[in-house]
N, C-alpha and C positions, 0 to 999 in steps of 0.2 A: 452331833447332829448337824447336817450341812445347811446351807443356807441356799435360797432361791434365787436366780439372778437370771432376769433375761435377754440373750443377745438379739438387739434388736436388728436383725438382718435378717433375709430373704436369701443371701448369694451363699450357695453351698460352699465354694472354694473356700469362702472366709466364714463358715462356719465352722468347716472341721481346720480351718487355722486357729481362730480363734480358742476351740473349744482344746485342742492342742495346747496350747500353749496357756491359758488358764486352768484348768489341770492339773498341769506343771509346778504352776508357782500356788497352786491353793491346797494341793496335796486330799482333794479329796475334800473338802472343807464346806466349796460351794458346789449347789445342783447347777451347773450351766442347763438351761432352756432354750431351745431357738426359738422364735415370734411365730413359727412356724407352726405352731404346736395352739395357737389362736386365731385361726384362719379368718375369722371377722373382722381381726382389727386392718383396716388397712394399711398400704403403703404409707409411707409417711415423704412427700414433696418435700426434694430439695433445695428449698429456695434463698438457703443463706449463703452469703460473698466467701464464707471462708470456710477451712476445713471444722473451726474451731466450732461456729456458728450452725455449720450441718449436723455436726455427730449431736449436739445439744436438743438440735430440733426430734432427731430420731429418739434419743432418749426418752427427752420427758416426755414424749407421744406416748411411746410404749408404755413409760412409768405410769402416766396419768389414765391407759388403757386399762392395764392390768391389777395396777397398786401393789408392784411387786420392784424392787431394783431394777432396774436397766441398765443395760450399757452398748454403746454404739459406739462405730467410728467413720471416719469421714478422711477417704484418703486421696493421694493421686498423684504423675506425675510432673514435676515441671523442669524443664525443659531450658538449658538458657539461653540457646542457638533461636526458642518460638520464644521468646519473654517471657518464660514462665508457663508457658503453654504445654498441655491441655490443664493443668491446675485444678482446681475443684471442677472443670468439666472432663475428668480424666475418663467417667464411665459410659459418658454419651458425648466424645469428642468426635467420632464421626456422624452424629447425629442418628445413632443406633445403640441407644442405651443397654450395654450388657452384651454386646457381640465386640467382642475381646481381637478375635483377628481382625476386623475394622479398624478401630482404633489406635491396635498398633502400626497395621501398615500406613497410617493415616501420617502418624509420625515420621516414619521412614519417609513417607514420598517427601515431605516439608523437610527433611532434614540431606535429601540428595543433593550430592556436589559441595557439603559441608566437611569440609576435613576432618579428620579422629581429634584433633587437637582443641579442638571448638563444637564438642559434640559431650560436653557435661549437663549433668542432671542427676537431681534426688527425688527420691520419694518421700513426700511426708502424712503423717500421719498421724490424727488429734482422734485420743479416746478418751469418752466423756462417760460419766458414771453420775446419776443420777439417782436419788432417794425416792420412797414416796413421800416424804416430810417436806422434799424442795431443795435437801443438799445435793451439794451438784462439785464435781471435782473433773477437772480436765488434766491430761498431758501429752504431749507433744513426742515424735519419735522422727528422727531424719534416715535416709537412707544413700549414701553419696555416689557418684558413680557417674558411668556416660553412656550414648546410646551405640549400640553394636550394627553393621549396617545388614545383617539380615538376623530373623528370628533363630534361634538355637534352645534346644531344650524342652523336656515334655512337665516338670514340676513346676508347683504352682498355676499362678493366674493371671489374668489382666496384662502388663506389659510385661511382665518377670522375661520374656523368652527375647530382648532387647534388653533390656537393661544390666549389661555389667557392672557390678558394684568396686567402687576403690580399694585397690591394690588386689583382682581377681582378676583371671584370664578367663574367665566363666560366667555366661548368663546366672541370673537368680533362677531361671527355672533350670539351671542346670544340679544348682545344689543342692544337696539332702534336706528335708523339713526341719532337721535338727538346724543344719549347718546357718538354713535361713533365719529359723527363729532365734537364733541368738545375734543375727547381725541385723534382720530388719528394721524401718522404721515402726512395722506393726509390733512388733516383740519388744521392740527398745520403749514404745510408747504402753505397752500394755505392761511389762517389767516397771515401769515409773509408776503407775497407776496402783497395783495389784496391794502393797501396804493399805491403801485407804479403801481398794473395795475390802479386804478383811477386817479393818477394823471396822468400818459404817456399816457391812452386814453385820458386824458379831452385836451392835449396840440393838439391836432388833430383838433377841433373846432367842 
């Protein structure tokens, strides 16, 4: 009998990421739900400093919504040519929340006349799993790489069509969903995670 769990996101890209990619590692085990499927509950405001901090928020929201598992994440890139920038304001860094080619060219412009050799950056990525009882488990997934100076690639989402991952001649939107979910921060952080959402669903009966 599979278990209920709700992803608590809105963005379709990282829905059938996500929904992908747990799946995978649950073999059928858990129902994945999108939040999507509760059109009352609302958005859940990003207002914590970290990645670690925001997937949490979005979590127990949905948990405390629903009374069902949650899980969230909270990602982004940084940059170390901007300090670390756009960082947890990776999805409204041009001050247009969720419009993707803004953002990234927002990067690019800040990042002209920066040499290849000084143009590194990872993605990270904190996914949070939250109980209805209050238990709560985070992990962490890194992405390493540097920025490419124009967009390449039609897979995936967000910056993927700039960002070259270490030791690839290839955008992340260049490579297969397979190829991604095994090298992402999101897959590397949800592969950490996935032991403890199977075991904290299965104590539910």
């Amino acid at each position: 009998m599979s278990q209920r769990l709700v992803l608590a996101t809105r963005n379709q890209g990282k829905i059938i990421e996500l929904r992908r990619i747990l799946d995978a590692i649950s073999q059928g085990t858990i129902e994945l739900v999108s939040v999507d499927q509760y059109p009352d509950i609302p958005d859940v405001e990003e207002t914590g400093s970290t990645f670690e901090e925001n997937a949490l928020l979005k979590a127990v929201a949905i948990s405390n919504a629903t009374g069902l598992p949650a899980i969230a994440d909270d990602s982004g890139l940084c940059v170390d040519a901007l300090g670390g920038a756009p960082g947890i304001f990776s999805a409204r860094y041009a001050g247009k929340h969720g419009d993707d080619n803004a953002n990234l060219n927002k990067v690019l412009v800040e990042l002209q006349g920066v040499e290849d050799t000084k143009r590194s950056a990872h993605f990270t990525c904190v996914t949070a799993l939250v109980m209805p009882d209050g238990r709560k488990v985070t992990k962490t997934g890194e992405f390493h790489g540097f920025i490419a100076h124009v967009p390449v690639g039609e897979h995936g989402f967000g910056y993927d069509p700039i960002f070259i991952p270490q030791g690839s001649s290839i955008t992340s939107a260049q490579m297969s969903p397979h190829e991604k979910d095994l090298r992402s921060h999101r897959g590397i952080s949800l592969r950490a995670i996935a032991p403890h959402v199977i075991e904290l669903l299965g104590t539910l009966g």
